[in-house]
C-alpha positions as CSV (number, residue, x, y, z in Angstrom):
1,X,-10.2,-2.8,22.7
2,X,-11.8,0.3,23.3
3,X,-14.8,2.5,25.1
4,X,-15.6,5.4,26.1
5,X,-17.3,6.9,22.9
6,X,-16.5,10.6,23.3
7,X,-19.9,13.0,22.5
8,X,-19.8,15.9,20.2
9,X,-20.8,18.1,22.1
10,X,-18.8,17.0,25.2
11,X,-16.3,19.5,26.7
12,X,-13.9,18.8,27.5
13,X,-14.0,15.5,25.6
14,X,-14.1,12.3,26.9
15,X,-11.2,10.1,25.4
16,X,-11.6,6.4,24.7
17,X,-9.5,3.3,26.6
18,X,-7.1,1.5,24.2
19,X,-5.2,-1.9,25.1
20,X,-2.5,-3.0,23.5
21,X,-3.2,-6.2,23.0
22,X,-5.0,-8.0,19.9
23,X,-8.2,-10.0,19.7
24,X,-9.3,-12.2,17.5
25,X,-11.4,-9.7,15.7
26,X,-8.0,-7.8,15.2
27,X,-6.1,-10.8,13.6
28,X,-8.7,-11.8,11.3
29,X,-9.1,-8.0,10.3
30,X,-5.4,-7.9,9.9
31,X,-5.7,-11.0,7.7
32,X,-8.2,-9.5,5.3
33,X,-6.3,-6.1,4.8
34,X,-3.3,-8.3,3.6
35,X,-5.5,-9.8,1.3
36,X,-6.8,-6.7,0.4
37,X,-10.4,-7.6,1.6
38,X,-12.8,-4.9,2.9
39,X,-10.0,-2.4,3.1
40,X,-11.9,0.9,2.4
41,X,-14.0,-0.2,5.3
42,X,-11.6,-0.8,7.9
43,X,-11.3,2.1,10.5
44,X,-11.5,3.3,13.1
45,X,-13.0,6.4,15.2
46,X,-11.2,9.5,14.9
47,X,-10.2,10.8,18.1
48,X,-8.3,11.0,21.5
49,X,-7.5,7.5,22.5
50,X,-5.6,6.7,26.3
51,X,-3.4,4.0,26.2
52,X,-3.1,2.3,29.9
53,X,-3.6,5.3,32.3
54,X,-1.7,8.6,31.0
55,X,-1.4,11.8,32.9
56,X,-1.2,15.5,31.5
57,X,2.5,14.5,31.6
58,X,2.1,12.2,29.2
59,X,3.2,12.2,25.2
60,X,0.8,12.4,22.7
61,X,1.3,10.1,19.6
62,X,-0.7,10.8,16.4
63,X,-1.6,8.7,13.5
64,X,-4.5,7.7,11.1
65,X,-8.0,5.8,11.2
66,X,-6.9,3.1,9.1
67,X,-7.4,0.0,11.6
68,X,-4.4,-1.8,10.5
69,X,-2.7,1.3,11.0
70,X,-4.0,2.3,14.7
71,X,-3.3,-1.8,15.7
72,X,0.3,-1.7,14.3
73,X,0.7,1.7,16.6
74,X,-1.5,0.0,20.0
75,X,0.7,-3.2,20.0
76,X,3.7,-1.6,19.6
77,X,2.9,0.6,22.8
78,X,2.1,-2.3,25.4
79,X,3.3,-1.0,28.7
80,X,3.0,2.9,28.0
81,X,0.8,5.7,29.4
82,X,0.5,8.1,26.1
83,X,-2.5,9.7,24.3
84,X,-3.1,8.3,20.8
85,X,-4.8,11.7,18.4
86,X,-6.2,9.3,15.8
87,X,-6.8,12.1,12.8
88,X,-10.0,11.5,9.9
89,X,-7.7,10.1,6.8
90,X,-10.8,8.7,5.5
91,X,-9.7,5.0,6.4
92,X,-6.0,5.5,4.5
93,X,-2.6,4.7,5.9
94,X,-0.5,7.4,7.1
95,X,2.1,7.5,4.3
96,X,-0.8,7.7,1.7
97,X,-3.0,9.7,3.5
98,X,-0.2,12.1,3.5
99,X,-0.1,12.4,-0.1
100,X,-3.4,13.1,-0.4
101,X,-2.9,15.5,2.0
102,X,-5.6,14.0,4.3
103,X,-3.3,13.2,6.7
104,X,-2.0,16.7,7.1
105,X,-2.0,20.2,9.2
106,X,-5.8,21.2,8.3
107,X,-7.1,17.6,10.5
108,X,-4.4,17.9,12.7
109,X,-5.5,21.1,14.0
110,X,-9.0,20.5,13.6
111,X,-8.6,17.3,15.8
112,X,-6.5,19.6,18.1
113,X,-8.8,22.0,18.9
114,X,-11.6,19.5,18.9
115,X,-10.9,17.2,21.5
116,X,-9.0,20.3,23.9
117,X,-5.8,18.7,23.9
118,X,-4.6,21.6,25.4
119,X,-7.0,20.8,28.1
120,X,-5.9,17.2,28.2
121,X,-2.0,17.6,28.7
122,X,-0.1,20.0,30.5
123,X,2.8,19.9,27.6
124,X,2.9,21.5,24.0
125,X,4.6,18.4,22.3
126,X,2.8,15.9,19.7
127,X,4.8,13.5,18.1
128,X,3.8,13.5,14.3
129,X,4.8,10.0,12.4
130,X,7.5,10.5,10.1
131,X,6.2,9.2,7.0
132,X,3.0,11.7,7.3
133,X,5.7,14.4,7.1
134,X,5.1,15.5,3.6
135,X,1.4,16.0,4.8
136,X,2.2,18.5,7.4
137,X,3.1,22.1,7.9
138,X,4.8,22.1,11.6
139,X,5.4,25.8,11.8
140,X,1.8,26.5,10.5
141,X,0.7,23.7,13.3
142,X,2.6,25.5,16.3
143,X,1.1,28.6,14.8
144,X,-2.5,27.7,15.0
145,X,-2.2,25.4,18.2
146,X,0.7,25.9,20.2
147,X,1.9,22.8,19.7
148,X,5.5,21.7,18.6
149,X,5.7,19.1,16.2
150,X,8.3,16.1,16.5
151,X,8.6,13.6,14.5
152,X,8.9,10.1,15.3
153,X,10.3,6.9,14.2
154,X,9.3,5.4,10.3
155,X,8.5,2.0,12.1
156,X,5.9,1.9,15.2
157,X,8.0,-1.1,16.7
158,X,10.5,1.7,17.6
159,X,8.2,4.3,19.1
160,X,9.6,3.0,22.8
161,X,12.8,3.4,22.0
162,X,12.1,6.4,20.9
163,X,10.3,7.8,23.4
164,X,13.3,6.2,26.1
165,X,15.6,8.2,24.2
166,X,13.8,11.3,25.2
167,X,12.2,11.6,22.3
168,X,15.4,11.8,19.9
169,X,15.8,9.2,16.7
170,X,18.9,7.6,15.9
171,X,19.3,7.1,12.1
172,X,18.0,3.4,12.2
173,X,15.0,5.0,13.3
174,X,15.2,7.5,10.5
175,X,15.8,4.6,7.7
176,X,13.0,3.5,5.2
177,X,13.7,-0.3,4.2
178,X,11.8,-2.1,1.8
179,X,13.6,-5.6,2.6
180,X,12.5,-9.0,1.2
181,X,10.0,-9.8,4.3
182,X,8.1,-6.2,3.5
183,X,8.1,-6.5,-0.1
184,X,6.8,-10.0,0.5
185,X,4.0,-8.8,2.6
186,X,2.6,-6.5,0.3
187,X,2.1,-9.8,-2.4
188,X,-1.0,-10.8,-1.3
189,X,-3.2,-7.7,-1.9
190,X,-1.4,-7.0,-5.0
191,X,-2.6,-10.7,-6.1
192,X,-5.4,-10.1,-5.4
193,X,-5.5,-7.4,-7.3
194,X,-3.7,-8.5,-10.2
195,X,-6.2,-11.7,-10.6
196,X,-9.5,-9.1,-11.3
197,X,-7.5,-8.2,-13.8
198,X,-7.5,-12.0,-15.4
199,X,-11.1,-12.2,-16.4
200,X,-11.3,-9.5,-18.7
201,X,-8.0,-11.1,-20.5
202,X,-10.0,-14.7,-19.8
203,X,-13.1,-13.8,-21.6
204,X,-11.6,-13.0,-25.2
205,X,-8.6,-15.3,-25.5
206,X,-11.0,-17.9,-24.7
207,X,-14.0,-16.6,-27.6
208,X,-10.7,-16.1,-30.2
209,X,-9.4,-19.8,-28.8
210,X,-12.9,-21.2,-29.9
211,X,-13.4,-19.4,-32.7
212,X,-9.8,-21.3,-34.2
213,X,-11.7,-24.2,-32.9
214,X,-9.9,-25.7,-30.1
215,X,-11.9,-27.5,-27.6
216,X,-13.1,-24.9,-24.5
217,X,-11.2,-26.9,-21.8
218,X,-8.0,-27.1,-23.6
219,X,-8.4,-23.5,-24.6
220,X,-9.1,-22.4,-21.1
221,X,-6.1,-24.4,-19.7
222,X,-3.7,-23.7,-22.1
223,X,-4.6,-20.0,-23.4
224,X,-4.7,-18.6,-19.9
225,X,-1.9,-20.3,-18.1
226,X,0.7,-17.8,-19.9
227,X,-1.5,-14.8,-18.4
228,X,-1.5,-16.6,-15.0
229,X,2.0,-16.7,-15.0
230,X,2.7,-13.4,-16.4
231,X,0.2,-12.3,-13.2
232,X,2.5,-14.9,-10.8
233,X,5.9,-13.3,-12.5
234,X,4.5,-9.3,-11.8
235,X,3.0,-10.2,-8.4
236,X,5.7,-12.4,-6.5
237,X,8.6,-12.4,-8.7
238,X,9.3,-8.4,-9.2
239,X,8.8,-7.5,-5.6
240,X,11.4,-9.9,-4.9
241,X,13.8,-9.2,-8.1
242,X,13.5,-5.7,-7.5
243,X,16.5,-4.7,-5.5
244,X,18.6,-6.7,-8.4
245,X,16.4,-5.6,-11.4
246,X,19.0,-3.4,-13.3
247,X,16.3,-0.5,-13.8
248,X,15.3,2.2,-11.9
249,X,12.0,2.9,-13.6
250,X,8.9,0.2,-12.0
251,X,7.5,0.2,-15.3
252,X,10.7,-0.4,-17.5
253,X,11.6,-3.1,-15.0
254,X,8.4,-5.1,-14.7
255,X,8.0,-5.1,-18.4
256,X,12.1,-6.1,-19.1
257,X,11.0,-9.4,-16.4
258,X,8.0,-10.0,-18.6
259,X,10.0,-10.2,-21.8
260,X,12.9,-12.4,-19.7
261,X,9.5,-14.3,-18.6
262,X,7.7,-14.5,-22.0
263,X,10.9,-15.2,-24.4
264,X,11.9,-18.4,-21.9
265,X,7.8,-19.5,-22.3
266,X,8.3,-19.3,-25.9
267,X,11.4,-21.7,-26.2
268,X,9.9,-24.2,-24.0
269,X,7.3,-24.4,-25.8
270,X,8.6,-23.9,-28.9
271,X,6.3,-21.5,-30.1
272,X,6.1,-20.7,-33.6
273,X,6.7,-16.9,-35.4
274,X,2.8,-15.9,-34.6
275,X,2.7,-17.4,-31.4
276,X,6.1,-16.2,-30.1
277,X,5.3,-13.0,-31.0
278,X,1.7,-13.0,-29.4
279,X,3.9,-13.9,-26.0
280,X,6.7,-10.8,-26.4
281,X,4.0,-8.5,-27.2
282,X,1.0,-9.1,-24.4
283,X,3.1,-10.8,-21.8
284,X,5.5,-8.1,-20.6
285,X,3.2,-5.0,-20.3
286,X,0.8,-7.1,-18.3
287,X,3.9,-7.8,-16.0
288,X,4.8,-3.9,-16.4
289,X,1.2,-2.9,-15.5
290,X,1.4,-4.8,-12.4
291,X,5.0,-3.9,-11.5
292,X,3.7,-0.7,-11.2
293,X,1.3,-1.3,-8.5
294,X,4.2,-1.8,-5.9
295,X,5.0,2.0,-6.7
296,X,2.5,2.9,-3.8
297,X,4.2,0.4,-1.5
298,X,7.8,1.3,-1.4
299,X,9.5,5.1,-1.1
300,X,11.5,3.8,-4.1
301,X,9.3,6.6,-6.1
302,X,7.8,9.3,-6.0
303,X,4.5,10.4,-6.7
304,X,5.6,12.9,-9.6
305,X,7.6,9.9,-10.7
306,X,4.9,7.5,-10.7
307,X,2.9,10.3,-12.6
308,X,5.3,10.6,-15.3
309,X,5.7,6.8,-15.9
310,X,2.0,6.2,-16.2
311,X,1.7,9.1,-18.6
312,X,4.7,7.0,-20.8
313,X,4.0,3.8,-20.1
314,X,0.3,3.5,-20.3
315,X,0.3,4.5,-24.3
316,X,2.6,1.4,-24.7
317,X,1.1,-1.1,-22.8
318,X,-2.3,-0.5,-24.8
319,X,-0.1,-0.5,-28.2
320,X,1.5,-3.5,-27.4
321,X,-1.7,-5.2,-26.4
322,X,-3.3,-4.4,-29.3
323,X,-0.5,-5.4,-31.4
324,X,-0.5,-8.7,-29.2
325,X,-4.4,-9.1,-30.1
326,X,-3.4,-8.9,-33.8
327,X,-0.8,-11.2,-33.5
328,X,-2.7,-13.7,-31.5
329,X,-5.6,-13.9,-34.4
330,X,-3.0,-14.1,-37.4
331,X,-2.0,-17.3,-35.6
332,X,-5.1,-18.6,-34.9
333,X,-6.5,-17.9,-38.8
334,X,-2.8,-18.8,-41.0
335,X,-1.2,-21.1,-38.3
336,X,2.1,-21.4,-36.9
């Protein structure tokens, strides 16, 4: 994929070749980041990359070290001659690393001025991906550097058409979407994540299930497949739901799915007054908690938004819990 490792202390620096197309290294890596495997490890150099064989005329593109990030961009660019300015976000996607800051004017200028650019290219142009925009002072950029900051496309597979447009977006380009084939691709990890949430749940239903004295495999097969489902329901349902859930708020609307999912649980299985209300009262804000995971994967919110529902919501998912807790050991010592 790449070579040319460029020295420290190499002036002007050395940039390193990029293809566009993937190995099997890069699908398998791809794989794992949707699964949410290894992710704080996957990244890439920081640096001046040349895609194909660029000249001084050539535009300069600029994005973050996280792999999945920098493959996305490469593969969308076969058949160009650019420069690639990979900046140090720490191994975090642009739109994140933006909110951090990370991905911002302080690295873009530092990564300027370290790898010459101005020496590189003959122009004073780098196009800045849109979603880092929050990251970034342009006028403070052009200030330090020289360069002029555009901003490109939201989605790297229209950076060409971008660029054969001289540079200018139409306002498909400009559009963030969140449709059911991205929402759906942002499942796994969040399963993955949900499920190391199950054990700690596991542990004590399963100690209070024995301690009623119900056999350990029924106990494990019947006290956790609620929880399982009430993970399933957060994980794969919401995302899907959520364009049609009549609730703004993540939080509100993951935990009014979990009481739609824990009420129809509780007729079908007829549950009685303890049990039923052991269901309504742990069920939905473990489908709330996880519903508001997929706040960091759409620009549905924002992040004083997201703030302001965890500050809310939090207190009541632990109260409910605990009431849930309560509930769930009055059944198991009167019954019913």
């Amino acid at each position: 994929m790449m070579e040319n490792a460029c020295p420290e202390n190499e002036h002007p620096c050395r940039t390193r070749k990029v293809q566009a197309t993937w190995t099997w290294r890069d699908h398998l890596g791809a794989w794992k980041m949707r699964w949410g495997f290894g992710r704080n490890r996957y990244r890439v150099q920081p640096g001046l990359y040349a895609m194909g064989l660029p000249s001084p005329e050539d535009p300069v593109l600029v994005t973050a070290n996280y792999k999945l990030t920098f493959d996305v961009l490469r593969r969308s660019l076969a058949g160009q001659n650019l420069w690639i300015l990979v900046l140090n976000t720490h191994g975090i996607n642009v739109w994140c690393a933006a909110g951090k800051k990370t991905f911002g004017t302080d690295e873009l200028v530092k990564r300027i001025r370290k790898h010459h650019l101005g020496q590189v290219v003959t122009h004073k142009t780098i196009i800045f991906p849109q979603l880092g925009a929050p990251g970034i002072s342009a006028h403070e950029v052009q200030k330090q550097t020289e360069f002029r900051v555009t901003y490109g496309p939201v989605r790297a597979s229209d950076i060409q058409a971008f660029l054969a447009n001289e540079m200018k977006a139409n306002e498909q380009m400009r559009t963030v979407t969140f449709t059911l084939r991205e929402r759906l691709a942002v499942v796994p990890v969040e399963l993955v994540q949900a499920l190391r949430y199950f054990l700690p749940i596991a542990i004590p239903v399963v100690l209070l299930s024995l301690l009623g004295g119900i056999n350990l495999s029924i106990a494990t097969a019947l006290a956790m497949l609620p929880f399982l489902g009430a993970i399933l329901t957060g994980t794969i349902l919401f995302p899907i739901l959520l364009p049609v859930i009549p609730l703004r708020s993540f939080a509100a609307g993951g935990w009014l799915l979990g009481i739609l999912y824990a009420g129809g649980l509780a007729l079908f299985i007829h549950a009685g007054g303890w049990l039923a209300a052991t269901l309504l009262l742990i069920l939905p804000p473990l489908v709330s908690f996880i519903a508001l995971n997929f706040t960091g994967a759409t620009t549905f919110t924002s992040l004083s938004g997201v703030e302001f529902e965890l500050k809310r919501a939090v207190p009541m998912m632990v109260a409910s819990a605990v009431l849930g807790v309560i509930a769930y050991t009055g059944q198991l010592i009167l019954g019913g």
